[in-house]
RORO-961607 format. One record per residue (C-alpha): chain; x, y, z. Coordinates in nm, 3 decimals. Example, Ala and Ser with C-alpha at 12.3 -4.5 7.8 and 13.67 -1.06 7.14 Angstrom:
! residues 2
+-------+---------+---------+---------+
| chain |      xx |      yy |      zz |
+-------+---------+---------+---------+
|     A |   1.230 |  -0.450 |   0.780 |
|     A |   1.367 |  -0.106 |   0.714 |
+-------+---------+---------+---------+
! end
This chain:
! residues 280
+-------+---------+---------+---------+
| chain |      xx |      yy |      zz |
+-------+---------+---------+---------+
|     A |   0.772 |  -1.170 |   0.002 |
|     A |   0.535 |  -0.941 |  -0.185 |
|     A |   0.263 |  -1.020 |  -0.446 |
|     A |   0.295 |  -0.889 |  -0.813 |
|     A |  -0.038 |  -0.656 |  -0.689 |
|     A |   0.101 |  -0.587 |  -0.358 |
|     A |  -0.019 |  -0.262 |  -0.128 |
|     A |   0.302 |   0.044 |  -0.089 |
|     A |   0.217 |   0.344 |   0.147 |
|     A |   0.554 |   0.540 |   0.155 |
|     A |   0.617 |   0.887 |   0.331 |
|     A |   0.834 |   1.152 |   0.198 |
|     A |   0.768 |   1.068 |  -0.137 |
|     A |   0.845 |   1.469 |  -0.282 |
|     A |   1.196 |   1.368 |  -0.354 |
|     A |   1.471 |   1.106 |  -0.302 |
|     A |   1.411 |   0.755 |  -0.278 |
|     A |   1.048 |   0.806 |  -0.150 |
|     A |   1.001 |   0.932 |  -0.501 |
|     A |   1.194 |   0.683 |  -0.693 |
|     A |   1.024 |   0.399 |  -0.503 |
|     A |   0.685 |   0.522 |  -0.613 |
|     A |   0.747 |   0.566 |  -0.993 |
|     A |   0.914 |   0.215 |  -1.015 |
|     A |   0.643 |   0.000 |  -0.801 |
|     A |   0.361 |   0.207 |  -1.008 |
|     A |   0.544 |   0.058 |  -1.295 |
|     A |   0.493 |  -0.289 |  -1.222 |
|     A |   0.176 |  -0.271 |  -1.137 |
|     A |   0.202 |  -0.239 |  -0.786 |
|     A |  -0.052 |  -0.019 |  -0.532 |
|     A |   0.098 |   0.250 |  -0.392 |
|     A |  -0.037 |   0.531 |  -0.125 |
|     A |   0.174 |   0.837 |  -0.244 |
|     A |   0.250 |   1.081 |   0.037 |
|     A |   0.432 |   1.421 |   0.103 |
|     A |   0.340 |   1.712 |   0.329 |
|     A |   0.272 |   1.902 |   0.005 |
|     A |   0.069 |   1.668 |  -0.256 |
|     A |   0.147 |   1.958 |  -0.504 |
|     A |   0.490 |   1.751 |  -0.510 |
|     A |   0.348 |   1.463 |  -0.628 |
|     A |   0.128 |   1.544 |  -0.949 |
|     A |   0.276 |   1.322 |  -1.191 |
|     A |   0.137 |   1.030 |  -0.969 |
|     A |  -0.211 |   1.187 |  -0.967 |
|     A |  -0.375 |   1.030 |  -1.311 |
|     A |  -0.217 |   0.656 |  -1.233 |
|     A |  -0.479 |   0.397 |  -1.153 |
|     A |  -0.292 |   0.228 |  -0.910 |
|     A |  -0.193 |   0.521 |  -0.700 |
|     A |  -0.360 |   0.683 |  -0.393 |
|     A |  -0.187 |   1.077 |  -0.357 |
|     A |  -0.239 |   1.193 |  -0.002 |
|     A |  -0.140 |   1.474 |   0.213 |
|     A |   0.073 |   1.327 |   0.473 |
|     A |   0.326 |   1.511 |   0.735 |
|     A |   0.413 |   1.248 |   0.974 |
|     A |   0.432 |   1.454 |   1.276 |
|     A |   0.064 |   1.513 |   1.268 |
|     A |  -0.101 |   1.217 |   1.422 |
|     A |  -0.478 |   1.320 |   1.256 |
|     A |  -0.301 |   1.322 |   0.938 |
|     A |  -0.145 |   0.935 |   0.993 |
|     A |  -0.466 |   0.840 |   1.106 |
|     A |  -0.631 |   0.975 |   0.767 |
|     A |  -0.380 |   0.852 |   0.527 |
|     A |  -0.428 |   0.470 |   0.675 |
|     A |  -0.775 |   0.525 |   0.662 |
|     A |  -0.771 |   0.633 |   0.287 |
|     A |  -0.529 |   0.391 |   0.202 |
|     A |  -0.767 |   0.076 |   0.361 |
|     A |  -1.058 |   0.189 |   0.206 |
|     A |  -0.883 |   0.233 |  -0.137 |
|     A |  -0.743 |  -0.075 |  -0.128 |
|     A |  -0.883 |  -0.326 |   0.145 |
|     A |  -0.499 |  -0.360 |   0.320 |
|     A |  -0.130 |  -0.218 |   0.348 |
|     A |   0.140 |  -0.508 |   0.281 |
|     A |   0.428 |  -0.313 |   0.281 |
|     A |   0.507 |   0.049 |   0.487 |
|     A |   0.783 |   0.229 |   0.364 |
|     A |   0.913 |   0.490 |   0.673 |
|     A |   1.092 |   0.733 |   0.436 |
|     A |   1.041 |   1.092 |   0.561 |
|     A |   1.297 |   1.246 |   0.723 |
|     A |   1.574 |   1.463 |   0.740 |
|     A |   1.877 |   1.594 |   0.830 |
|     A |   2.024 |   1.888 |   1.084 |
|     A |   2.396 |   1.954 |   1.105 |
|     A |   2.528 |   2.099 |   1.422 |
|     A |   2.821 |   2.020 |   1.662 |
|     A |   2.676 |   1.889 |   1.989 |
|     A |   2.717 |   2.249 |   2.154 |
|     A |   2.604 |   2.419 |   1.909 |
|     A |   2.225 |   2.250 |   1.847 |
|     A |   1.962 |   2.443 |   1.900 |
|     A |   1.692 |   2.290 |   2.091 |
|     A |   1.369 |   2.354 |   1.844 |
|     A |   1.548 |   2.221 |   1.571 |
|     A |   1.655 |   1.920 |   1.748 |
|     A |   1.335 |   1.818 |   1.873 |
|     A |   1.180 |   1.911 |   1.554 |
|     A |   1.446 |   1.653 |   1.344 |
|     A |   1.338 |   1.372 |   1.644 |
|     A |   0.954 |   1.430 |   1.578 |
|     A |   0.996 |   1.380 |   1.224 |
|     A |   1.284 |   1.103 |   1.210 |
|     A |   1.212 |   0.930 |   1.512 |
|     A |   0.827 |   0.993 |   1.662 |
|     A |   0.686 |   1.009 |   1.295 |
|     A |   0.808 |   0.704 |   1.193 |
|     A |   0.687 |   0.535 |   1.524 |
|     A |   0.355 |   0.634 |   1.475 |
|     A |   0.319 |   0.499 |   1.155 |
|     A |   0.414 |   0.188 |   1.257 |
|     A |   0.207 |   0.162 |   1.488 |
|     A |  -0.077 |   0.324 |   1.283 |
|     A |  -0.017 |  -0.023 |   1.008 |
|     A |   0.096 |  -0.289 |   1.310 |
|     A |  -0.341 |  -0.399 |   1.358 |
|     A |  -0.441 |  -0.479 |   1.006 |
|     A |  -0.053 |  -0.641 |   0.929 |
|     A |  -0.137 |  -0.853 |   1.321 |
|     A |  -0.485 |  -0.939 |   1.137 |
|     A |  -0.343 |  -1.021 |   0.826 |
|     A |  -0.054 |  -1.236 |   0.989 |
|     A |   0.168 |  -1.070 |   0.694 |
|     A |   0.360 |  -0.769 |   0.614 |
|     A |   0.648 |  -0.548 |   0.588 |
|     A |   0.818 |  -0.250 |   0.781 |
|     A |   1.109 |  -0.101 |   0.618 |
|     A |   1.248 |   0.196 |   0.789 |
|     A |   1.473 |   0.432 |   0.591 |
|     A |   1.776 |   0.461 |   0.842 |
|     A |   2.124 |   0.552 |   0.761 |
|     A |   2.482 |   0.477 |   0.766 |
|     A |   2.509 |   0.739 |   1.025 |
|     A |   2.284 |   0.490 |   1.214 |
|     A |   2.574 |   0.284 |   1.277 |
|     A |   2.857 |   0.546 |   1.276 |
|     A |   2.897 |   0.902 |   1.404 |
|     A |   3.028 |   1.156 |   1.266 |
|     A |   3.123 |   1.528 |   1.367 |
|     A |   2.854 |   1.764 |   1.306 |
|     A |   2.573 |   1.512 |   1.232 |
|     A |   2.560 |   1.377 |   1.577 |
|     A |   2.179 |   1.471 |   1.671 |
|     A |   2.102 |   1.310 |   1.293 |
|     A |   2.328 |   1.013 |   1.467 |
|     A |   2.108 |   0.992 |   1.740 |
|     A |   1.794 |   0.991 |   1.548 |
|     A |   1.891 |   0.721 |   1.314 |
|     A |   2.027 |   0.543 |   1.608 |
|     A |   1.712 |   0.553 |   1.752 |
|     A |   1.562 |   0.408 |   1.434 |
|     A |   1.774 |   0.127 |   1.451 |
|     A |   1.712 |  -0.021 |   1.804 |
|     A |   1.318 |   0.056 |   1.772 |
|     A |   1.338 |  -0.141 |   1.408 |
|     A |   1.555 |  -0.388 |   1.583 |
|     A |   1.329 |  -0.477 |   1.865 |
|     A |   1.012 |  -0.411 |   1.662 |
|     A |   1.154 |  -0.736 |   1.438 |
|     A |   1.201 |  -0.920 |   1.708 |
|     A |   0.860 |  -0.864 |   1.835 |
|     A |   0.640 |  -0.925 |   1.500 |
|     A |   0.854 |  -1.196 |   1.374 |
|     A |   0.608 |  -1.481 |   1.509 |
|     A |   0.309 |  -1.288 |   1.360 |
|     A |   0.448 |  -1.288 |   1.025 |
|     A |   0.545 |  -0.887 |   0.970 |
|     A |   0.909 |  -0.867 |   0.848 |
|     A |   1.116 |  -0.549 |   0.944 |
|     A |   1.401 |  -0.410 |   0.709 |
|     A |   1.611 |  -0.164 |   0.809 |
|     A |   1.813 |   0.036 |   0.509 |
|     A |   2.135 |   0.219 |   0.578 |
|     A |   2.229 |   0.414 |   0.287 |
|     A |   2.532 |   0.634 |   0.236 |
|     A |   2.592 |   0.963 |   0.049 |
|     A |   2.309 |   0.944 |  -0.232 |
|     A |   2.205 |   1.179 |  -0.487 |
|     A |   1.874 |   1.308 |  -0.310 |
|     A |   1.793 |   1.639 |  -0.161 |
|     A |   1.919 |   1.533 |   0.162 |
|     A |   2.240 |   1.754 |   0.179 |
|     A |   2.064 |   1.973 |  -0.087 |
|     A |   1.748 |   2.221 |   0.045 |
|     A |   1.581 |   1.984 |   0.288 |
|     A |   1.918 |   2.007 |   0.513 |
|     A |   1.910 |   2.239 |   0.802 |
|     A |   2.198 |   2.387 |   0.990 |
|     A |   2.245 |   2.613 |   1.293 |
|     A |   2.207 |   2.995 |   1.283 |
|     A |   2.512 |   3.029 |   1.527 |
|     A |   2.818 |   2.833 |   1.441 |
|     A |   3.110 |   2.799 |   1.671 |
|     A |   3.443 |   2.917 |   1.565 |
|     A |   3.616 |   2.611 |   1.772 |
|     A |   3.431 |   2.362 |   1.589 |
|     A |   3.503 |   2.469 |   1.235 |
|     A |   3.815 |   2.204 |   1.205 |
|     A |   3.584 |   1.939 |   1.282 |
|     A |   3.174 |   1.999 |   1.287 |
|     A |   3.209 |   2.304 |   1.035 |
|     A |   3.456 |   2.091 |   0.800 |
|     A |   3.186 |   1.821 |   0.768 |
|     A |   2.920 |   2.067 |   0.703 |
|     A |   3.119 |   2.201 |   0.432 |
|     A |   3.194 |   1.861 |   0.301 |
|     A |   2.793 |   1.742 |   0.245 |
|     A |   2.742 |   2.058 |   0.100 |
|     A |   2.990 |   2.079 |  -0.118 |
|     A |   2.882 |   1.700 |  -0.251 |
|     A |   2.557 |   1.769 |  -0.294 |
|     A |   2.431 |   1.664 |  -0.666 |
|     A |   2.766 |   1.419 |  -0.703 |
|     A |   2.721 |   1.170 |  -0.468 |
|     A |   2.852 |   0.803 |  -0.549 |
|     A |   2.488 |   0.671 |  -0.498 |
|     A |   2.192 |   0.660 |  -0.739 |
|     A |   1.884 |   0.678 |  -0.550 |
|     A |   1.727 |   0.482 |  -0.870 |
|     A |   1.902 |   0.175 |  -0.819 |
|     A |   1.888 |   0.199 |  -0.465 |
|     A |   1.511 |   0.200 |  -0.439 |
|     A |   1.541 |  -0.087 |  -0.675 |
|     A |   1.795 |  -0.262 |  -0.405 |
|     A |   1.521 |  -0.173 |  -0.139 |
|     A |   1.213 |  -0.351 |  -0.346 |
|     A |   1.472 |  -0.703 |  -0.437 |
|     A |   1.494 |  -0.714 |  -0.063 |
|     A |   1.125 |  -0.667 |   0.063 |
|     A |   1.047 |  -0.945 |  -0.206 |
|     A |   1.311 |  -1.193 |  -0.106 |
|     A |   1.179 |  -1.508 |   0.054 |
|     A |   1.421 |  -1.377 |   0.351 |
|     A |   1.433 |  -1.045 |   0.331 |
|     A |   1.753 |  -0.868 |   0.539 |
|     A |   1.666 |  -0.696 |   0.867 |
|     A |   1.978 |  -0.455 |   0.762 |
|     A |   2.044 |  -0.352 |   0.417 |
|     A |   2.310 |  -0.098 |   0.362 |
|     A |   2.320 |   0.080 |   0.023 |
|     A |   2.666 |   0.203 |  -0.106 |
|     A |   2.952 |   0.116 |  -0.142 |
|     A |   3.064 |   0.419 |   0.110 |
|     A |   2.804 |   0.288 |   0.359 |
|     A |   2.948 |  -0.056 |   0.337 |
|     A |   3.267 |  -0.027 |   0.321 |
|     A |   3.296 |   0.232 |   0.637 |
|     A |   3.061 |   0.017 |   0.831 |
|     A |   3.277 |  -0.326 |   0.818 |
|     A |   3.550 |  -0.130 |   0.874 |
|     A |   3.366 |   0.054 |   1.254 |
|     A |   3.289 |  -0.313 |   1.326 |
|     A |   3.602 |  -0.428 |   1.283 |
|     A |   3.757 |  -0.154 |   1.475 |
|     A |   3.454 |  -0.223 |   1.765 |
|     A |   3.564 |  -0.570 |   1.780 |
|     A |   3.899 |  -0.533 |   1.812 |
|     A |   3.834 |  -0.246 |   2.106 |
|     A |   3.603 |  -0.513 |   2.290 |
|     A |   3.854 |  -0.777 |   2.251 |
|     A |   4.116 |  -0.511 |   2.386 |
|     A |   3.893 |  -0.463 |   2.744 |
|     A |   3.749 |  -0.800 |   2.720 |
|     A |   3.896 |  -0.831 |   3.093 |
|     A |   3.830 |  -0.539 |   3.192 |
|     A |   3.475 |  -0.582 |   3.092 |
|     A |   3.407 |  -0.945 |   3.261 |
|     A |   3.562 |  -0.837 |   3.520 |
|     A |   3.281 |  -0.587 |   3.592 |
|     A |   3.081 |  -0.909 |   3.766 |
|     A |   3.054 |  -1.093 |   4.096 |
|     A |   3.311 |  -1.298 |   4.137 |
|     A |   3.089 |  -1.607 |   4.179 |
|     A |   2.806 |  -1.493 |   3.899 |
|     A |   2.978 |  -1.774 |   3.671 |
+-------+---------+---------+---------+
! end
């Protein structure tokens, strides 16, 4: 549970919910370290009191270093991180091209670790504070032509899972957020796709590309009232380790766990069966 003062730093703050977040804890008096690669982005932050704009791109360790740095000696201590930057590549499996997909995992994956793990000593000294990492629904479910996002945002979720299982006893809370199809630039200009598509695909990787482009700008979620889901649930008294945003995300994730249950119950046999006889 956060203060009424309490310290942001959020990445990826040019657009999206990294951007929304900002402008609404600014307005309620909250601290926040403001950060994109490009602080051009972020000039209507730059004459608020409460605000610290930084250069930040999240694949460049010095530059993580730096912004913790700033941010400590701006404002004595971090309570919350907000692991926002990211973003998305659409390929079939065959047809991803390597730079792009290690690129995507630096950012989405390696970034985000190293922030972490850039906040984790003054939250361990504290004994308080907050991780929230900005996964996805496609965290949970896969979907044609998104699979190497899937596996970054899968990623995400069983670091963020483990990382809240090891902090819990020194007081840092994790959340993870899984939202759905939201009206940020994500399927707009900061989505990437491959140079070489493959004609065999187009029924099923090349239908989905078409289908987040062509929904780009009318998506069911507001990013406004998401970041404003995202701030109720760092300051609950028990904040959620998962927090999906969406109705989409919601509804299509009850309905892959149902359908997961209902496949383990099918092998359950099959599955015990996989042990020594005498193992109990």
């Amino acid at each position: 549970m956060t203060s009424n003062n309490s310290v942001w730093l959020i990445t990826g703050c040019s657009t999206g919910f990294g951007r929304e977040l900002a402008r609404i804890l600014l307005q309620r008096g909250h601290s926040v370290v403001v950060t994109a690669r490009k602080p051009s982005t972020l000039d209507e932050f730059s004459s608020a009191e409460n605000a610290l704009v930084a250069a930040l791109d999240v694949t460049v360790p010095g530059q993580i270093a730096d912004v913790v740095r700033q941010a400590l000696a701006r404002f004595g201590h971090i309570d919350v991180l907000v692991n926002n930057a990211g973003y998305g590549y659409l390929s079939a499996i065959e047809e991803g091209e390597d730079d792009e997909v290690r690129a995507m995992f630096e950012t989405n994956v390696f970034g985000l670790a190293n922030m972490t793990k850039a906040v984790l000593p003054g939250m361990r000294e504290r004994g308080q504070g907050h991780i929230v990492n900005i996964s996805s629904m496609g965290g949970l479910i896969g979907f044609p032509g998104i699979g190497y996002y899937n596996a970054t945002k899968f990623a995400v979720e069983g670091l963020s899972e483990a990382l809240a299982k090891e902090t819990a006893s020194l007081g840092i809370k994790v959340t993870i957020v899984e939202p759905g199809p939201f009206r940020t630039d994500w399927a707009g200009r900061s989505l990437r796709t491959p140079k070489n598509a493959i004609a065999d695909y187009a029924q099923s990787a090349g239908a989905r590309r078409a289908a987040v482009r062509g929904y780009s700008g009318s998506q069911q979620g507001d990013p406004v009232r998401g970041a404003e889901a995202i701030i109720q649930a760092v300051e609950s008294p028990e904040p959620p380790l998962h927090l999906l945003l969406g109705r989409p995300a919601y509804e299509m994730t009850v309905a892959k766990f149902k359908e997961f249950s209902a496949e383990m119950e099918k092998w359950r046999e099959v599955s015990l069966g996989a042990d020594f006889p005498d193992a109990g």
